[in-house]
N, C-alpha and C positions, 0 to 999 in steps of 0.2 A: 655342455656349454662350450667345451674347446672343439668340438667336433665342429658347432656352430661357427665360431671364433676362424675357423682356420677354412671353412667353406666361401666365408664371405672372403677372407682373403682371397681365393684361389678366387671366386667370380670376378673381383678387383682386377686380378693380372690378367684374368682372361680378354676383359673389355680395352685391355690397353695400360690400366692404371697400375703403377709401382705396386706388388704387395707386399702388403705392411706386416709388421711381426703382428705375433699374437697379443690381441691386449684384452683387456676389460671389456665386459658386453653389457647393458643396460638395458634392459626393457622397459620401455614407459608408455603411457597411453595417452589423448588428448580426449577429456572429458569436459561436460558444462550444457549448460540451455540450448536448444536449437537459434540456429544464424549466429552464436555469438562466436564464428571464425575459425573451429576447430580444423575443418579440411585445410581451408585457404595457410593455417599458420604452417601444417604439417607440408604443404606443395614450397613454400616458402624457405620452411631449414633442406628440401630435397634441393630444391634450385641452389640457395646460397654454398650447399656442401658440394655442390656436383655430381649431384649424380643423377641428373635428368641432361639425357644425352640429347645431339642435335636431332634428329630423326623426332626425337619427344617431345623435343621443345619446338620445333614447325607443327606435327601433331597440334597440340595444346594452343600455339595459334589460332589454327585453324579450328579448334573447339569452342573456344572463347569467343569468338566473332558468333558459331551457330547456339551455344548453351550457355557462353559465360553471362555473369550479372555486374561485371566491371566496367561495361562498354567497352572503350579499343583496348583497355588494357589485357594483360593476362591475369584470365583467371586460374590462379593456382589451384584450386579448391580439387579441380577436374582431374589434375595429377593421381588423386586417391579415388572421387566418386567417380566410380568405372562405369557402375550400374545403369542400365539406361532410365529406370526408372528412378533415379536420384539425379541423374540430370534433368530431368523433364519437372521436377520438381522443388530443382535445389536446395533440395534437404540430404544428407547421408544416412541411409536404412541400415546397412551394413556394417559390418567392422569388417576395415580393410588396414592390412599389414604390410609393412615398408621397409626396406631395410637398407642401411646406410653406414659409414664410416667416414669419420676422419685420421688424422692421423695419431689422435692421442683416444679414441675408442670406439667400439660397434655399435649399433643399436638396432633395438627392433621397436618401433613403432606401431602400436595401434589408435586407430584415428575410429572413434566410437558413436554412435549417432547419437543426438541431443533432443531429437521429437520425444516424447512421452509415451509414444507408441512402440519405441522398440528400446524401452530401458533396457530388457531382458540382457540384449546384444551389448549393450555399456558393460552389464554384470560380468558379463562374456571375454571382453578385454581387459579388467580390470584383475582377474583371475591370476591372472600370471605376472602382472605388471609389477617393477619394482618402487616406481614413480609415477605421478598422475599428475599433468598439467589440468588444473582448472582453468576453462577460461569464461572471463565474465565481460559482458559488452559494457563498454564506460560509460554510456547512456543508462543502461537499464540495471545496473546496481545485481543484489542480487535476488537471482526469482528463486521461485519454487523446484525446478529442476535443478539448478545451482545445488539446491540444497543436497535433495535428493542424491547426485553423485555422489558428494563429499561423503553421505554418509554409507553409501555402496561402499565407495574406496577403504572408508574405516571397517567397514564391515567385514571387507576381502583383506585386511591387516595391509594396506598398499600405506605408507609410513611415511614417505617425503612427498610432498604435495610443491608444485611450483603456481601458485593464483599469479594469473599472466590476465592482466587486467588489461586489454584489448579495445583498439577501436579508438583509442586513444590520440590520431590524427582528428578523430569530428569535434572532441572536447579542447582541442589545442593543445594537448598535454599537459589538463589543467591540474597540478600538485594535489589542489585540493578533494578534485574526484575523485584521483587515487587512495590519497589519506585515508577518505571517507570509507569506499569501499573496502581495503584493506581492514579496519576496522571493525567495521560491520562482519568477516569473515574472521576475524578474531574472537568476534565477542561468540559465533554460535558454533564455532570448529574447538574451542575449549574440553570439551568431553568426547571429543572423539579419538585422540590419545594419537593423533598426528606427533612424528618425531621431530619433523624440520616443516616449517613453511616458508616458501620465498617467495616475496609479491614483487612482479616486475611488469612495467608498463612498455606495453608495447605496440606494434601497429602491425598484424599480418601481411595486409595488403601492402604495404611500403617498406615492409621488412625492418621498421625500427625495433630496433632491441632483441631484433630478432639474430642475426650471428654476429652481429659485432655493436656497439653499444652506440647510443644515436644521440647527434646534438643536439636534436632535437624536446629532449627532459634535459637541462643542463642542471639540474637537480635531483636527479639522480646517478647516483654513486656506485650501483650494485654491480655483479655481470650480467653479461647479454645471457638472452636463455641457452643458445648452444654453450655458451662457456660452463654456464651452471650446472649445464646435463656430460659435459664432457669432466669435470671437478668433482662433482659429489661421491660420497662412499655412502652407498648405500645398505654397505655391509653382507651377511650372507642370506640368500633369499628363502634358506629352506629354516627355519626352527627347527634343530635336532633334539628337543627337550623329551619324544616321542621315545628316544634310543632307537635299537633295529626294528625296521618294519619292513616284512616284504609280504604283500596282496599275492597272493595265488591266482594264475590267468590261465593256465593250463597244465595240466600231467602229462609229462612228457615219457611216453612207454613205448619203445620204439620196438622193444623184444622183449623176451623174458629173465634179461637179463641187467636191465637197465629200467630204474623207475626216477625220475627227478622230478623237481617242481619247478615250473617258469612263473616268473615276474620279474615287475622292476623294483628295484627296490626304492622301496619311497623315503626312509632317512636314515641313519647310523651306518654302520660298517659290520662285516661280517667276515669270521676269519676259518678255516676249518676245524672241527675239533670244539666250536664253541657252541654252548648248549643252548637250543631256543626250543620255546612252547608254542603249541599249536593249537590257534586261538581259532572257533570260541571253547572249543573242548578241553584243551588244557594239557592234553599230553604232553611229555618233557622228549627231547632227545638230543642228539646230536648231530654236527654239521658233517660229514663222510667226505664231499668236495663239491666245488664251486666251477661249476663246466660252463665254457663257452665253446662257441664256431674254433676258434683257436688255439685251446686248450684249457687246462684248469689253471684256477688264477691262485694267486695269495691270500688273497683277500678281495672284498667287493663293496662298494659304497653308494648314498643316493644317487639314481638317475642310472646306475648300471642296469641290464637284465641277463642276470645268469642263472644256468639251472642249477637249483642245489639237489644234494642227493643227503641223504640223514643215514645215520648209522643203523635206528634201529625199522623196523616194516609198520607203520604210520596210517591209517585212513588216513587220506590228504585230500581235500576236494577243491574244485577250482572256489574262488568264495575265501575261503579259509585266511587264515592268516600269519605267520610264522613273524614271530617277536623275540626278543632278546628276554634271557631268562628275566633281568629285573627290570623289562621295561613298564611305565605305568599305563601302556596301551590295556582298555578295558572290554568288555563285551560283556552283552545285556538285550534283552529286548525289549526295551525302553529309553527314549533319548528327549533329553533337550535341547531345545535346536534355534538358533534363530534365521528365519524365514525372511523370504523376499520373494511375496506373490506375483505370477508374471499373466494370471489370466484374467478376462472381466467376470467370470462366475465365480462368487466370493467365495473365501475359504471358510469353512466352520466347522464346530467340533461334531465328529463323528463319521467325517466323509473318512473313502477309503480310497488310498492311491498307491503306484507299485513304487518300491523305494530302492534307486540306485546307490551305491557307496561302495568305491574301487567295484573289485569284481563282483561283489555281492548282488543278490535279486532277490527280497523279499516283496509282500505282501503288508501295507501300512494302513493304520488309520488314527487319523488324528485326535487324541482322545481329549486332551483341554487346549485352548487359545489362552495362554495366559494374560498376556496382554499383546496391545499395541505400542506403536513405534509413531509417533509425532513427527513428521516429517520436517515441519517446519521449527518446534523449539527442542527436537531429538528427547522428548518427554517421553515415559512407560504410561500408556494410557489405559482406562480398561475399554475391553470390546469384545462382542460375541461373533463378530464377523471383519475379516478383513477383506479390501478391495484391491483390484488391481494396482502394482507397482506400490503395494503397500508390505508394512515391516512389522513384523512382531514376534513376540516367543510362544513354541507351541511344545507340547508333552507328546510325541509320537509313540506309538504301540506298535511293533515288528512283531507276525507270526512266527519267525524261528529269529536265532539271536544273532547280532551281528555283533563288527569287530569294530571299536572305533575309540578316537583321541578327539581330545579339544584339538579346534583347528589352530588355536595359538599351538599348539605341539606338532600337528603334522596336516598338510594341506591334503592329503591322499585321503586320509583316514577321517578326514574331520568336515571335510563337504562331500553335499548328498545332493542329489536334485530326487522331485516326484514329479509321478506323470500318471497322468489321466487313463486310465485304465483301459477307454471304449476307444480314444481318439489318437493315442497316443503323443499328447501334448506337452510340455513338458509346463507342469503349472507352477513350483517354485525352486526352488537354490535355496538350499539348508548347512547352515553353518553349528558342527555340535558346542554346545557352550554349557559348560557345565556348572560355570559362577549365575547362568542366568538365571535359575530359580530362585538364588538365595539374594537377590536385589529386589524382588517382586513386592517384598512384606514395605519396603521403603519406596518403592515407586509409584504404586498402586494405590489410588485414595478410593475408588469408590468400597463402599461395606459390602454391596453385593456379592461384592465379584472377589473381594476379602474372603468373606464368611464363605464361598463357594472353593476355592484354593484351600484353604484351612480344612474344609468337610472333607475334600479329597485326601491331602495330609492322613487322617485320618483313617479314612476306610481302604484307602490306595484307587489304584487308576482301574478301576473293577466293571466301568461301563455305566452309559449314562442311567440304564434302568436303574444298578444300584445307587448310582449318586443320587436321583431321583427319588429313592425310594427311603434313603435315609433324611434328605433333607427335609420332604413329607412328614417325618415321624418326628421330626427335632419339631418341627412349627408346629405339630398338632400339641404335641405336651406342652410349647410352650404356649398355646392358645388357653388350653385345657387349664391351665396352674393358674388363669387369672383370676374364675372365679373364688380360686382355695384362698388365694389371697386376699380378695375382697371379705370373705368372711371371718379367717381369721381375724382380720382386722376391725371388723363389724363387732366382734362376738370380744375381743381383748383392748380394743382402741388403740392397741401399737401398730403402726406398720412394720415395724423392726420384726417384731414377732411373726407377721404375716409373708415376710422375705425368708424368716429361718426356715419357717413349716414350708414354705414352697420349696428353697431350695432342698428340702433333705426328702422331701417328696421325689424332684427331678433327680434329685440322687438315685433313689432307688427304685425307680421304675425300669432302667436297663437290667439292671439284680430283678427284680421279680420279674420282669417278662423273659430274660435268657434260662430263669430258675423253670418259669411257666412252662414253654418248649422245651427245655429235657424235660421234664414231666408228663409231658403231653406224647414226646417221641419213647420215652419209658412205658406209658401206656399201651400203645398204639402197639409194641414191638411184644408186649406180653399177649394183646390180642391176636397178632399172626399166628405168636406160636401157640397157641389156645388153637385157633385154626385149624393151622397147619395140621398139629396130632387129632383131628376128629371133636376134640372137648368139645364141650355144650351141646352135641348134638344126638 
């Protein structure tokens, strides 16, 4: 972050401009429904800040006259859509990244597309983002992609949301619009565990509210959005709840006399002499030194990448993962995860796809769809398929084990993406969640798909033939015990009596059929050996 912090400086002095001490750096993104002003606000805080130089802004003239949708004005939007095929179209396909400074912080900006065709790419800036301006058109309230973001953003833990209620020059900056909307973004953003929201009304194209606060709402009080974005503490970006974690990227064995392990480390601090295990296998060791290009260090912390070297001789392989002796990073070949599907061939249980996470590369397949994700009332629904740019939680199966933490604990560890095995596409972004299975029993109404989670409970994630094959056997006994009960109750005239005899019946048909096959494998196993020595013959 300071390397960032003091580059932008140095590009500052280079172009002319005073450079500024090192300050605060803030990442944020501009998300929301397609046309509702995302580009145009982000061209808008470049202009107002200065940093669209003369050369860019004759440029951008002259673009606006051939591509803009302003008429003679300028269209800012063009500042960011570079692509020729988002001009020709006036939509933004891309995430395109910006970078900027005032004199009280840095920023980096991604400006995200709003079509429904390239949510994926939203997913994509939202990743690193510390802050997410919503924006909603003051006409159109909000829609279904509206939604949509918000819940990407909670999903990617992005925690301070600014709803920049836009457009707000055609309504006349009517109070009421605002109210409304705001409101409406209250009542369905409630569970999604947002820390701050701040709704500011504003006009991209006119620049109200945009760097400096406009007479135009003389009824609103708040600050402009640059003030808000240049004010807020967003606190620190990484959750270290994970303790040390460093992903292995390469063995560094240059002779035979030297063996380290490279990566970055993704959270905690690491000192020499302190003892870490080597996940997923488990072995204990110690730290020997912490080598850089420049020496060996003190110590090392998130975001560094130094090679360590361990005291004692280790299998280490790239993949692996070296953790702090009592960190509660785990590994398993099984994960819960929740998903955010990016392709139109729906997901369902049993397909198989390659499963990225840090350096790891296994082999996956999706064993249950637990549920679905309601886009529009953020409800657990049930469903055996889900569709594009759609959310739900699924039970993944890894052929060997990997390394990993809730992503609330570490963003390295805790997002995965799969990809299509023939095309190499990449078809969702998996967030590990480990609270998600135990919400399912309270979110989940249908019986189905109940009684279908339960069965598995039970016999474990063992493949659909077996899930199949036990649920077969549950239906046929309970098919089977109707008629025992009808006669019971024929032949006593109690039903009460015909519920005991059934139930102590389904009691003991697993007892007598598990008794029946070892009897049968007892059998069978005395006829081999009859066999085998010649008997009977």
């Amino acid at each position: 972050m300071n390397t960032a912090v003091a580059s932008l400086a140095h590009a500052t002095n280079v172009f002319g401009t005073p450079a500024r001490e090192a300050h605060s750096l803030l990442r944020f993104l501009t998300c929301g429904s397609v046309d509702d002003g995302k580009s145009t606000l982000i061209g808008r805080l470049l202009y107002e800040c200065g940093a669209v130089f003369d050369d860019q802004l004759g440029a951008l003239g002259a673009d606006s006259k051939k591509f803009g949708t302003q008429g003679a004005e300028l269209d800012f939007a063009l500042l960011v859509d570079g692509l020729s095929a988002e001009r020709e179209q006036g939509i933004t396909i891309d995430v395109a990244y910006r970078y900027f400074a005032t004199p009280r912080r840095s920023f980096i900006v991604a400006d995200t597309p709003g079509h429904e065709q390239y949510t994926r790419n939203m997913a994509t800036g939202a990743s690193t983002a510390d802050l997410a301006i919503l924006l909603v058109d003051a006409r159109k309230g909000l829609l279904v992609q509206t939604r949509r973001h918000a819940f990407i953003a909670s999903m990617l833990r992005v925690r301070h949301i600014v709803l920049a209620v836009n457009k707000m020059d055609i309504v006349d900056f009517d109070k009421g619009v605002f109210d409304r909307i705001v409101r409406d973004f209250e009542a369905v953003s409630r569970t999604l565990g947002f820390t701050s929201i701040t709704a500011i009304p504003v006009s991209a194209k006119d620049g109200d509210n945009v760097a400096r606060r406009s007479s135009r709402a003389p009824w609103y009080h708040g600050l402009s959005l640059l003030e808000h974005l240049e004010t807020i503490n967003v606190g620190a970006r990484q959750a270290d709840g994970a303790g040390f974690a460093m992903p292995v990227q390469w063995v560094n064995r240059p002779d035979l006399d030297f063996r380290g392990f490279a990566g970055t480390i993704s959270s905690g601090r690491i000192h020499p002499g302190d003892e870490v295990r080597i996940l997923p296998r488990g072995q204990r060791s110690r730290v020997a030194r912490i080598v850089t290009y420049d020496g060996d260090l003190a110590d090392a912390s998130a975001g560094q990448a130094p090679v360590l070297t361990l005291m004692d001789e280790i299998d280490v392989s790239r993949g692996d993962v070296l953790v702090g002796a009592t960190s509660r990073i785990a590994s398993g070949s099984t994960i819960t995860a929740q998903v955010f599907w990016t392709v139109e061939p729906p997901l369902r249980a049993g397909q198989r796809y390659v499963f990225k996470l840090a350096a790891l590369e296994a082999q996956a397949e999706i064993a249950v769809l637990r549920h679905a994700i309601d886009v529009n009332s953020y409800e657990s629904v049930p469903a055996e398929t889900l569709a594009m740019n759609g959310f739900g939680v699924v039970t993944i199966r890894l052929d060997k084990p990997a390394v990993f933490a809730d992503y609330a604990d570490s963003k390295e560890l805790g997002a995965f993406i799969l990809i299509d095995r023939f095309n190499n596409d990449t078809v969702a972004i998996g967030l590990v969640d480990s609270q998600a299975a135990r919400l399912e029993t309270a979110d989940v109404a249908n019986k189905n798909v109940q009684w279908r989670l339960w069965a598995e409970r039970k016999i474990g994630v063992a493949g659909t033939e077996q899930r199949a094959k036990f649920l077969s056997r549950a239906s046929t006994d309970a098919a089977s015990a109707i008629p025992l009960t009808a006669a019971v109750y024929v032949a006593s005239g109690s039903i009460l009596a015909g519920f005991i005899v059934t139930a102590i019946d389904l009691a003991l048909r697993p007892i007598i059929r598990a008794y029946g096959s070892s009897a049968v494998r007892r059998w069978r196993g005395r006829r081999e050996d009859v066999n085998a020595d010649g008997g009977g013959i």
